[in-house]
C-alpha positions as CSV (number, residue, x, y, z in Angstrom):
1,X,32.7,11.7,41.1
2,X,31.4,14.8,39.0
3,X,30.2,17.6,40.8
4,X,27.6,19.8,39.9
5,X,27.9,23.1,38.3
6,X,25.0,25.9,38.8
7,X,25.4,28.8,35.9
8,X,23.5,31.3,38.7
9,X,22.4,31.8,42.0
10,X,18.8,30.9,41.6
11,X,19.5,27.8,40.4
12,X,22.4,26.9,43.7
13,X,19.5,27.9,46.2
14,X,17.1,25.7,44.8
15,X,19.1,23.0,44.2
16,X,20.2,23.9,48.1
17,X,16.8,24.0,49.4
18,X,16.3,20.4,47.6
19,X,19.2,18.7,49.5
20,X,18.3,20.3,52.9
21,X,14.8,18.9,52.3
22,X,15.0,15.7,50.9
23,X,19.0,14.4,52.1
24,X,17.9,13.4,55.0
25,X,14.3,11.3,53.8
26,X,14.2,8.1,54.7
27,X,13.4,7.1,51.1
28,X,15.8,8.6,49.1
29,X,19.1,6.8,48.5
30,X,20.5,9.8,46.3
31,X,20.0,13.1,44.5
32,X,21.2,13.5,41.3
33,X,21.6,16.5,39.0
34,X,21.3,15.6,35.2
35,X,22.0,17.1,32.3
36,X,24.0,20.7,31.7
37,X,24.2,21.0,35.6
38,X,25.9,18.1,35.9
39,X,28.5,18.2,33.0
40,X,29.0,22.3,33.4
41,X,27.9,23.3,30.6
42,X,24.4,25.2,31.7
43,X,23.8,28.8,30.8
44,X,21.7,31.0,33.1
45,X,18.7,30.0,31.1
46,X,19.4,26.4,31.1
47,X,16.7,24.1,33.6
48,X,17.6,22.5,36.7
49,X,17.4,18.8,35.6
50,X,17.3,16.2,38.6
51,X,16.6,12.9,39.6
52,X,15.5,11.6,43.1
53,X,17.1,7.8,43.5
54,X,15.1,5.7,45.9
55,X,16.4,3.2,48.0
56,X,16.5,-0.3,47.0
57,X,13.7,-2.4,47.5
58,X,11.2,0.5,48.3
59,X,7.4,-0.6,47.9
60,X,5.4,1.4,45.3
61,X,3.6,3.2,48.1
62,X,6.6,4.3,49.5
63,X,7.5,5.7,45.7
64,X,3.8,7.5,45.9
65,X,4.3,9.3,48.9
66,X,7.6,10.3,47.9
67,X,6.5,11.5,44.8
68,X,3.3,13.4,46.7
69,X,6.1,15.2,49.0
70,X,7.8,16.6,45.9
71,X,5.0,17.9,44.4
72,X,4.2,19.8,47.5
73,X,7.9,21.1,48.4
74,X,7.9,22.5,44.1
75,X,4.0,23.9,45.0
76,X,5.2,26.0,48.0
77,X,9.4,26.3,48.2
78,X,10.2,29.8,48.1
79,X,13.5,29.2,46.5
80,X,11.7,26.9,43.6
81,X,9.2,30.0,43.7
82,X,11.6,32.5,43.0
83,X,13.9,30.6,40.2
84,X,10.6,30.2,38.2
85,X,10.0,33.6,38.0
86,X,13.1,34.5,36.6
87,X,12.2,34.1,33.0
88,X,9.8,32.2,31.0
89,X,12.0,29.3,30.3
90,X,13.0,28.4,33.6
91,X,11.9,25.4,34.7
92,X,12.9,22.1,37.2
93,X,12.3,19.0,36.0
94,X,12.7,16.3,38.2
95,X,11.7,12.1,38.5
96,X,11.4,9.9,41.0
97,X,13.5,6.7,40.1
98,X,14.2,3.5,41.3
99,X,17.3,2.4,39.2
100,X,15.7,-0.3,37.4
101,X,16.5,-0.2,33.3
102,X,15.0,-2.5,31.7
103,X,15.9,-3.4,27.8
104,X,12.9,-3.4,25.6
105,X,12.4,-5.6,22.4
106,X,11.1,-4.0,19.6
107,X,8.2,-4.8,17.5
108,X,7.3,-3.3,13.6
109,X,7.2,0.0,15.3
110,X,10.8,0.5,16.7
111,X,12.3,2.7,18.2
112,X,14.3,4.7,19.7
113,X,13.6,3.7,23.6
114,X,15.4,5.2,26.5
115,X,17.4,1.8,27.9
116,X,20.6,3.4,27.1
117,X,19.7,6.8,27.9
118,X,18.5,6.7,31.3
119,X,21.6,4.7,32.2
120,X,23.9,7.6,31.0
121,X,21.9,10.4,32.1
122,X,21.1,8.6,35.6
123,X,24.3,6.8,36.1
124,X,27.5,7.7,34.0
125,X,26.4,11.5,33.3
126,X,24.8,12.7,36.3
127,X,26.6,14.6,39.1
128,X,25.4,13.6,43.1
129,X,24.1,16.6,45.0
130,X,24.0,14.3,48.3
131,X,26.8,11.8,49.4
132,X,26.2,8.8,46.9
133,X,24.2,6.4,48.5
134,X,24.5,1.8,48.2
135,X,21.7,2.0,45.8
136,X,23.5,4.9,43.5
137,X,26.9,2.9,44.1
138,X,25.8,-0.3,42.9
139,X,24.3,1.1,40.2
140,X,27.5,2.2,38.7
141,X,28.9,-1.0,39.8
142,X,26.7,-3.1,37.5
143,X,25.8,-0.5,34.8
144,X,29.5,1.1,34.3
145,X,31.7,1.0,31.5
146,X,29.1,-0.8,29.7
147,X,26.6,-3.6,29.8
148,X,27.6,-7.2,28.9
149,X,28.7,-8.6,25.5
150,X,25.9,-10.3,24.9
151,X,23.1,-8.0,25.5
152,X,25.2,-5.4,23.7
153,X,25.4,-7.7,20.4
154,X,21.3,-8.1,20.5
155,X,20.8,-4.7,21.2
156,X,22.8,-3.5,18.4
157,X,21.7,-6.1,15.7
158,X,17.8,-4.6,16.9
159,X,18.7,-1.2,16.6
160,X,20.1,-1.7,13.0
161,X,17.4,-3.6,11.8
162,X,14.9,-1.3,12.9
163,X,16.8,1.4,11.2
164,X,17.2,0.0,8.1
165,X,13.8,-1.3,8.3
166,X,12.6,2.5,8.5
167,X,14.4,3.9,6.0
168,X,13.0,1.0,3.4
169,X,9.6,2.6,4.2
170,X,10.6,6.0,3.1
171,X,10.4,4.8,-0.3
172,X,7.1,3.2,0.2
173,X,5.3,6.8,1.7
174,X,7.0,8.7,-0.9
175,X,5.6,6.5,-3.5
176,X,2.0,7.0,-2.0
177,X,2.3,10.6,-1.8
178,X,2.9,10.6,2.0
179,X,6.0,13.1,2.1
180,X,5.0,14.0,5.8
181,X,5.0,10.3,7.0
182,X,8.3,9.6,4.7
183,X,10.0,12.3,6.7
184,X,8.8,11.4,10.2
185,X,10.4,7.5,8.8
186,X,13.6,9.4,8.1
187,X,13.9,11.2,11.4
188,X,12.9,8.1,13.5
189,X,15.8,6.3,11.1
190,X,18.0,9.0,12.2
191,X,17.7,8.9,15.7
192,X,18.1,5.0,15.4
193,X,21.2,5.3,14.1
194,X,22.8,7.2,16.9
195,X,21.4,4.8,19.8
196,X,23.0,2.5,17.2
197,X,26.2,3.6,16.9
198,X,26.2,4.6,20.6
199,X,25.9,1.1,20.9
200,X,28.6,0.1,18.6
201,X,31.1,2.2,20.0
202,X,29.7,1.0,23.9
203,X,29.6,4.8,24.9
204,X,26.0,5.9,27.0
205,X,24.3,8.6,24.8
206,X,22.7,11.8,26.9
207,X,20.4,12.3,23.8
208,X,19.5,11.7,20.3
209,X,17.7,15.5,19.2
210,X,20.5,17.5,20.9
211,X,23.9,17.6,21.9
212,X,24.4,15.9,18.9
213,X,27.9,17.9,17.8
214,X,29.5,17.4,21.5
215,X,28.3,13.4,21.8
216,X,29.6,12.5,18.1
217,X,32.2,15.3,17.4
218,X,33.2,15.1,20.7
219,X,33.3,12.1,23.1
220,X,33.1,9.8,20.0
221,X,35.7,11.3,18.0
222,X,33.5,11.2,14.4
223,X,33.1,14.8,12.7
224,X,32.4,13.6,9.7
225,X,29.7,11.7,10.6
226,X,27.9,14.4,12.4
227,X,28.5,16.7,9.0
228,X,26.6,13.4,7.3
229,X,24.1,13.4,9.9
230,X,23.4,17.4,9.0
231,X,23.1,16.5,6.0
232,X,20.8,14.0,5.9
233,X,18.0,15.9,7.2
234,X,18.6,19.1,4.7
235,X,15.6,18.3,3.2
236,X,14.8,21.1,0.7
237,X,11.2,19.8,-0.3
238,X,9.5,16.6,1.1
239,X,9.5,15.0,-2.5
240,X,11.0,12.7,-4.1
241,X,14.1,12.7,-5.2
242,X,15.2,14.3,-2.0
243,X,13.5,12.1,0.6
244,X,14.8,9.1,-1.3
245,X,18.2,10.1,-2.2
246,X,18.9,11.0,2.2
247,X,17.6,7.7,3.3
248,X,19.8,6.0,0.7
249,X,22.9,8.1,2.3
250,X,21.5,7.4,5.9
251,X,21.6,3.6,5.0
252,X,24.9,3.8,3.5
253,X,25.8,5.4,7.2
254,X,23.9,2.1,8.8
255,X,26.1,-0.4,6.6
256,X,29.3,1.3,7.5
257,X,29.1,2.4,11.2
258,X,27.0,-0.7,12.3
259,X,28.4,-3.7,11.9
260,X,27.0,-6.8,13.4
């Protein structure tokens, strides 16, 4: 099990003072650290990213009062008090969760969504700051390696046809002198692609708009890809030819990574 990593002193008495407070609740199956915390790679100016994993089967008003109590222990802690004073940029983000992902089908608008996301960042990625509780366990019992086969397959054929769908419309917005929505086409298309090819290669993403270099490069192996994907958003001016000629290298990406 990964263990949590604190880059200063602030950040271990907070995260401290949250397990001596809320360990012992009778609502909370687990407390997770996410993000840099929980794969060591946090700076001192890095946030404290956490997650607070209800017990099974917990009504909705139980998830209210739990998230009430949090609000009041980050209102008054002293420890929470003292990290956020030590720089502009230091903050604590933390949800309530109950461990229920459920996939989403697109419509015109696609995506990205978080399905896969909060699985890696809430499951694979994070690190437990409390024993891991039967909720937390069978979480990585169902959720880990991967989903099933068939959900992967339908997920994946959505993903690309969203994408591909998106970067079709570049075209169109360029064509009606809409360089601005063009782009904003291109980026969603870009972010598609990597829940796609996360997807492909049935590896949990921890984001598409960073940590880009260590998920692809990385854990997936594929630095040329990542120079592609540099590439494809050097847009010098939002005009045609440019627009058009990176969405026709971001499709070519599409056609060769994700297969279906």
């Amino acid at each position: 099990m990964i263990q949590p990593v604190f880059p200063t002193e602030a950040h271990a008495r907070v995260a401290e003072a949250i397990k001596r407070t809320f360990a012992a609740d009778a609502a909370v199956d687990t407390i997770l650290i996410t993000n840099s915390c929980a794969r060591g790679r946090a700076t001192p100016e890095s946030d404290l990213d956490l997650v607070l994993l209800v017990k099974a089967g917990l009504p909705s008003e139980g998830v209210r009062a739990l998230e009430s109590r949090w609000a009041g222990f980050m209102a008054q802690d002293a420890a929470v008090l003292a990290y956020l004073h030590t720089g502009q940029y230091a903050h604590i983000h933390a949800d309530v969760i109950t461990g229920v992902y459920t996939p989403t089908i697109w419509d015109d608008g696609g995506g990205p969504d978080a399905f896969e996301l909060e699985i890696g960042n809430h499951v694979a990625y994070s690190a437990p700051l409390t024993s891991p509780g039967p909720t937390f366990q069978s979480l990585r019992a169902r959720w880990l390696p991967y989903y099933e086969d068939r959900l992967q397959a339908a997920r994946l054929t959505m993903v690309r046809t969203a994408c591909l769908f998106d970067l079709d419309r570049v075209a169109f917005y360029v064509r009606r002198d809409l360089p601005f929505q063009a782009f904003d086409r291109l980026y969603k298309a870009h972010q598609e692609f990597l829940q796609g090819l996360f997807i492909a290669w049935r590896r949990y993403p921890l984001a598409y708009n960073k940590w880009i270099h260590e998920q692809v490069v990385e854990w997936l192996g594929l630095p040329d890809v990542y120079a592609q994907l540099l590439w494809t958003l050097a847009v010098p001016e939002l005009t045609n030819p440019h627009l058009d000629d990176r969405a026709a290298r971001l499709h070519g990406l599409v056609t060769q990574w994700l297969n279906v």
